[in-house]
N, C-alpha and C positions, 0 to 999 in steps of 0.2 A: 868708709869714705862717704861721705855727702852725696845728695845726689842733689838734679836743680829738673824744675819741670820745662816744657815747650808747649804750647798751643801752636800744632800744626798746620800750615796753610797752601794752597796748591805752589809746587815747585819743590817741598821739601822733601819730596822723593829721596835722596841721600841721606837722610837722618834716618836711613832703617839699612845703614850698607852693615853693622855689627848690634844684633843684637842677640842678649843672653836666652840663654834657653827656657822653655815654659811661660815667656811672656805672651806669647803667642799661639794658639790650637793648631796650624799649620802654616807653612813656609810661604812668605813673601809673594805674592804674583805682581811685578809691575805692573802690567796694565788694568787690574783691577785697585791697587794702592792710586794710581792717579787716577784713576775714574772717581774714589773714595773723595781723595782729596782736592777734584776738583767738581763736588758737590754741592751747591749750598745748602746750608744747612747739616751738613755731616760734621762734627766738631771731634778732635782726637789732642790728646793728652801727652806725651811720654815723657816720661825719668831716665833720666840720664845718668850712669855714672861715669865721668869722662866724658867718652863716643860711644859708649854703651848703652842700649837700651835696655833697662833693666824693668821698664814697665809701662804699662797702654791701658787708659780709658778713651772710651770711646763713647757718643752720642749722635743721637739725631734729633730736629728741631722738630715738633708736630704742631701745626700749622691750623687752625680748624676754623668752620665758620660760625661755629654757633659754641664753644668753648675757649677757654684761656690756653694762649698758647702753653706747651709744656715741653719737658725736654725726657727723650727715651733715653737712660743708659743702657746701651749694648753691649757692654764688655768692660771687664777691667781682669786685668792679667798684672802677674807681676812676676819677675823670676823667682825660682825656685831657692834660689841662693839670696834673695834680696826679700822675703817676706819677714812681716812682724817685724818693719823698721820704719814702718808708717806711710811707706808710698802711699801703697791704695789710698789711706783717709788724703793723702795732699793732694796727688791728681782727682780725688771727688770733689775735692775743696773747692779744685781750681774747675771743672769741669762744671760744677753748681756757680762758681763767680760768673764763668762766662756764658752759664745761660738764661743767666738773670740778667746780664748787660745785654741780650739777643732778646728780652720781652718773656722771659717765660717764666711762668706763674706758678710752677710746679715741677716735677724731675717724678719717674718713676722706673722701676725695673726689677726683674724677675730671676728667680735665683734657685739651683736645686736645696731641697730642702732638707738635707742630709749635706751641705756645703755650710758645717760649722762657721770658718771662719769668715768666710764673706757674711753669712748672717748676723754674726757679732757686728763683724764692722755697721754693716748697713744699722742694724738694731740700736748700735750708738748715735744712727740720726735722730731719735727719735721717728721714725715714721709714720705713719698711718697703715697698719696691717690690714689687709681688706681677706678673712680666710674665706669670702664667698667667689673668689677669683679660681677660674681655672685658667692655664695655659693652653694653649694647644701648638701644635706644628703643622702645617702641611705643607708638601711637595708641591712643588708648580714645574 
């Protein structure tokens, strides 16, 4: 079945009442989905098949004073029953249109590196590898 994408916007709270499993790391919180989506600058994605959410990118706008704005992707999930049918590249697609339409002059993001397939995909942007990067995490 076809799927068709959304650009999320505060109020659309109900476009996540079904969605398919693995698109997601953990379940739903209302009050942090509307906190999300009524952020500026937070930008989200989803594929639909039907009323189903069969997949989520996600970004954020970074803003700077003395560099070109750019856009962080956070996430792209897709189901597990709905991979290698092209989502991910068309919500990138669509996640890179809109935030180039929002001023920003770059996209970057971070990925484990033993996560073949998102590597492929990303690797077919062509990117710019930088192997001098490290990640890190911490707790607050």
């Amino acid at each position: 079945m076809p799927f068709t994408l959304r650009r999320l916007k505060p109020g659309d709270e109900p476009a996540f009442f079904h969605i398919a499993p693995d698109v997601f790391d953990e379940p739903i919180d209302g009050p942090r989905l509307r906190a999300y989506l009524n952020t500026p600058g937070h930008l989200m994605v989803l594929a639909f098949e039907g009323e189903i959410v069969v997949g989520q990118c996600a970004g954020v706008i970074h803003r700077h004073p003395d560099k070109p704005t750019e856009l962080y992707v956070d996430e792209v999930g897709t189901a597990s029953t709905h991979r290698r049918q092209g989502i991910a590249r068309a919500m990138l697609d669509e996640l890179f249109r809109w935030g180039r339409e929002l001023g920003c002059a770059e996209a970057w993001l971070g990925t484990e590196l033993d996560n073949d397939a998102a590597n492929a995909l990303y690797r077919g942007y062509r990117p710019i590898e930088d192997e001098a990067m490290q990640f890190y995490v911490f707790r607050l």
